[in-house]
C-alpha positions in Angstrom: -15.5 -91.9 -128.1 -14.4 -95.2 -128.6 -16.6 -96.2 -132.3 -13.7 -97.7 -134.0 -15.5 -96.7 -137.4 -15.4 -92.7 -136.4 -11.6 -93.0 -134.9 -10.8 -94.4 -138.2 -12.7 -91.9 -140.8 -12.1 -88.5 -138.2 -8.4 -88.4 -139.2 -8.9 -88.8 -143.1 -11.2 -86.5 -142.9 -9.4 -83.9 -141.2 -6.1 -84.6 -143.1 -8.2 -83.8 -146.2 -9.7 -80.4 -144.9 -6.0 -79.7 -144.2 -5.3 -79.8 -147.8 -7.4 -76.7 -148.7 -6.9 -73.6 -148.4 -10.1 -72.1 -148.4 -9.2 -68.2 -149.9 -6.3 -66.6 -150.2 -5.6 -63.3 -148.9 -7.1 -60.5 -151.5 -10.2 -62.9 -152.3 -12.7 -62.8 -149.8 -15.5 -65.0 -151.0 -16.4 -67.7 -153.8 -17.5 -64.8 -156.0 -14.5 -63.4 -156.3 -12.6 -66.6 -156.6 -14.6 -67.4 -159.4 -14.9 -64.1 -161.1 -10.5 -64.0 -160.5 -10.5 -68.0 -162.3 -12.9 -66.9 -165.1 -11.0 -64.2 -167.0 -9.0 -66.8 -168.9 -7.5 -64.0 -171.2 -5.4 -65.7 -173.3 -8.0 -68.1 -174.3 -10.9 -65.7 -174.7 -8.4 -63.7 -177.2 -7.6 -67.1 -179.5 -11.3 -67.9 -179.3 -12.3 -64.6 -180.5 -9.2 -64.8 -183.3 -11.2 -67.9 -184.5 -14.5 -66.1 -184.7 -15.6 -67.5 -181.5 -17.3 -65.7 -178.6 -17.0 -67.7 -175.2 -20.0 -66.9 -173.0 -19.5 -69.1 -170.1 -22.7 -71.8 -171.2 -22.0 -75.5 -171.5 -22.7 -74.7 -175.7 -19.2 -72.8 -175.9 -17.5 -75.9 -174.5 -18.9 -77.7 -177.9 -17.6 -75.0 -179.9 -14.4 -75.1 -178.4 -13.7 -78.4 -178.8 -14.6 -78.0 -183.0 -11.9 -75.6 -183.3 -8.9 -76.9 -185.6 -5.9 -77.2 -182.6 -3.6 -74.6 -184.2 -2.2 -74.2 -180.4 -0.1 -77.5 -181.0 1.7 -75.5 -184.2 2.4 -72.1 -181.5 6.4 -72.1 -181.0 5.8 -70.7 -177.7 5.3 -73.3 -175.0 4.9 -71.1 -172.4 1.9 -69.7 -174.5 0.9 -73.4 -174.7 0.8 -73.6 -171.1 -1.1 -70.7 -170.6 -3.5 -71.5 -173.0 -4.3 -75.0 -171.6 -4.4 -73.5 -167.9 -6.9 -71.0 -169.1 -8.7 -74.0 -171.3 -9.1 -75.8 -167.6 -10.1 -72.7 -165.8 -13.0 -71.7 -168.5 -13.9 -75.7 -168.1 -14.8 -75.2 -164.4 -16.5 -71.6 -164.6 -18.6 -73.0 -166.8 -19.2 -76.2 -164.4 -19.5 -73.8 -161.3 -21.6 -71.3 -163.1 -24.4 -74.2 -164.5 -24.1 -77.3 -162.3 -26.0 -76.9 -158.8 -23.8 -77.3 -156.1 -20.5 -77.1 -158.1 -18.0 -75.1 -156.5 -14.2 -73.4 -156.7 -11.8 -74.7 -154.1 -8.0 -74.2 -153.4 -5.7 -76.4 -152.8 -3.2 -75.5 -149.9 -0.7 -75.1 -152.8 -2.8 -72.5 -154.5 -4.1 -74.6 -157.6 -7.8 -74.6 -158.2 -9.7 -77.4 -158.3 -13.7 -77.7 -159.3 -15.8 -79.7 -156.2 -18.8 -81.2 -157.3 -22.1 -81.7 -155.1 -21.6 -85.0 -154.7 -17.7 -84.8 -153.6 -16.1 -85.8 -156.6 -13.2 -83.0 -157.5 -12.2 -82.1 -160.4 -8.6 -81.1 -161.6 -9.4 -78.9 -164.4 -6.2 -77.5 -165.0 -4.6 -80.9 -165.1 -8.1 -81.7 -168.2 -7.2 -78.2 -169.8 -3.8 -79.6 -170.5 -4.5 -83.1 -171.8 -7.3 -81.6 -173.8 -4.3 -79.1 -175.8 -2.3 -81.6 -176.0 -4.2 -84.5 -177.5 -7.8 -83.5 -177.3 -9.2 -85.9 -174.9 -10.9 -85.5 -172.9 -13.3 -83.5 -174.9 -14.6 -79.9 -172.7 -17.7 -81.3 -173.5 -17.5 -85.0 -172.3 -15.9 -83.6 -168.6 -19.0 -81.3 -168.4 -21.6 -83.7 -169.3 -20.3 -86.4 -167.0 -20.3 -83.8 -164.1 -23.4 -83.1 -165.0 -24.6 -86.5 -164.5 -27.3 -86.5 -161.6 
């Protein structure tokens, strides 16, 4: 067309669609995706251990982040892992299933990110583990800032 401004952004922006992969084969819409993301077994179980029923509302982030981090005494670090992937994941159901226009999205490398109305994504699983391993940021803090209208 010629609008130097449009040639420019066109190509960012389809370079950046390229990088998702919208569903992978056996999930056929977001509801799935998010139902599949949301049964963070591993941390349900240790949440429960601790007298702790996670039930997907912003509240349970609070709680979560009050519990003593007896993860960082497990011997297991694949257990570790798992735990702070599922600590991510629970992170974004809960910002998918109570912030309008929050959503689940693939990357083209299969790791799930949380998109947020306003563009911004979120690497949840990448939060998960920085929150097991030193507590910061808090679950709570990374909901209440996407939150922010």
């Amino acid at each position: 067309m010629g609008i130097p401004f449009l040639d420019r952004w066109r190509p960012r922006r389809d370079a950046a669609a390229a990088k998702v992969a919208r569903y992978p084969d056996g999930v056929g819409d977001p509801a799935t995706l998010a139902a599949m993301l949301g049964e963070c077994a591993l941390l349900r179980a240790r949440a429960e251990d601790a007298g702790l029923t996670l039930d997907d509302t912003p509240e349970s982030l609070s709680a979560l982040d009050l519990l003593p981090p007896v993860w960082r005494e497990w011997e297991d670090p694949q257990e570790v892992a798992e735990f702070a992937h599922d600590a991510g994941l629970y992170l974004g159901s809960v910002i998918v299933g109570s912030i309008t226009g929050a959503a689940w999205d693939l990357l083209a490398d299969g790791r799930p990110f949380v998109r947020l109305a306003s563009g911004r994504e979120l690497d949840v699983t990448s939060i998960g583990r920085g929150w097991v391993s030193g507590g910061t940021p808090s679950l709570w803090q990374v909901y209440s800032e996407a939150d922010e209208r």
